[in-house]
N, C-alpha and C positions, 0 to 999 in steps of 0.2 A: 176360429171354427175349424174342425178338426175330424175326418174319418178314418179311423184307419183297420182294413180287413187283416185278417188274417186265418191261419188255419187251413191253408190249401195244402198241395203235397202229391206226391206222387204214388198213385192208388192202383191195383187192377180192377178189370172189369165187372161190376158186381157188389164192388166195394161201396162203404159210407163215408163221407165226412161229413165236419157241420165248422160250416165257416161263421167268423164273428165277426161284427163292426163293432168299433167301440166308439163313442163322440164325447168330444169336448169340447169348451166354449159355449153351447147351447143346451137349452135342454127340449128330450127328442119326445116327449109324450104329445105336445099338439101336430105332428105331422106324420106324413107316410111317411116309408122306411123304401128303399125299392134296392135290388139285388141287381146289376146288370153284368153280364159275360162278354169277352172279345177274344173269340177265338181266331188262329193267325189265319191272317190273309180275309178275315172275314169282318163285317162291320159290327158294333158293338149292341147286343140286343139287351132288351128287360126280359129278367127272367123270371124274377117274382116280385108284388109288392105286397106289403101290411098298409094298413090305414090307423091313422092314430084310435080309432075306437075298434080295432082289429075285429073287423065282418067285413065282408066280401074280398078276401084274397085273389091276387090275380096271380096267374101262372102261367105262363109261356105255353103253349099245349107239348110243346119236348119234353119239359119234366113236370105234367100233370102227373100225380101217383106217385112220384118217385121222390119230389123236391119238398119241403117243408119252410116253412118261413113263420118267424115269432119272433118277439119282442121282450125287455123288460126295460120297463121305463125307472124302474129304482134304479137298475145301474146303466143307464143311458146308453142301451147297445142292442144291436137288434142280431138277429143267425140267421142262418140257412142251412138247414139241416138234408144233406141230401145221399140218399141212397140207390140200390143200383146204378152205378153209373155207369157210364157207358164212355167209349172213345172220344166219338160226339159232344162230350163234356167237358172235353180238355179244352181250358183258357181260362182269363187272367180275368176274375173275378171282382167287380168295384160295389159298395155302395153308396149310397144317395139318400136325398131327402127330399120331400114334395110337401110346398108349402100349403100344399090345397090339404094337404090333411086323408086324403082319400086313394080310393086304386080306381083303378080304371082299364080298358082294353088294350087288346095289343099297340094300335097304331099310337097312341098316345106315349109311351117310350120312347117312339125312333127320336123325337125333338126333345134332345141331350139339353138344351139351353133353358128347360124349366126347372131343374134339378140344383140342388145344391152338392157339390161335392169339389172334389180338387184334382180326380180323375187321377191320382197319382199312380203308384205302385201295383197296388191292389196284390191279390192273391194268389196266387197260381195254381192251378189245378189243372193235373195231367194224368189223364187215366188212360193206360198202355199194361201190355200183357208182356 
């Protein structure tokens, strides 16, 4: 089992990127998708999820408006598409997978131990002027 992001970079303020997971080893149409950021010095938050019947999106209220989150289950990989950003948006970008299938509120993020992922690498995104 297998995530791996990518697509981060170093942007100015204002700017768009759209980050990708791609997975292997399983396949990702029965579950959520969830986007999580850790920027330095700070602990690691959810920032967006999909639910495998993609309704009811959840959104960190920092990138309401701004962030995008979608899926394609043909090619087992989900995005986050995010524009205006901001300084505030710089950090090392991971995704995950929730086996419940679904999204949910902020506080249900902070407990990292329900997600599947390997918390590796991740992404980097540094938005600086």
């Amino acid at each position: 089992v297998q995530l791996v992001e990518s697509g981060g970079g170093l942007v100015q303020p204002g700017d768009s990127l759209r980050l990708s997971c791609v997975v292997s080893g399983f396949t990702l149409d029965s579950y959520a998708i969830i986007w999580f950021r850790q920027a330095p010095g700070k602990e690691r938050e959810g920032v967006s999820c999909i639910s495998s019947k993609e309704d009811s999106p959840y959104y960190d209220d920092s990138v309401k408006g701004r962030f995008a989150i979608s899926r394609d289950n043909a090619k087992n990989m989900a995005s986050l598409h995010m524009s205006s950003l901001r300084p505030d948006d710089t950090a090392v970008y991971y995704c995950a997978v929730d086996v419940t299938a679904q999204c949910y509120s902020a506080p249900y993020y902070s407990n990292f131990a329900r997600f599947w992922t390997s918390w590796g690498e991740g992404t980097q995104v540094i938005v600086s002027s």
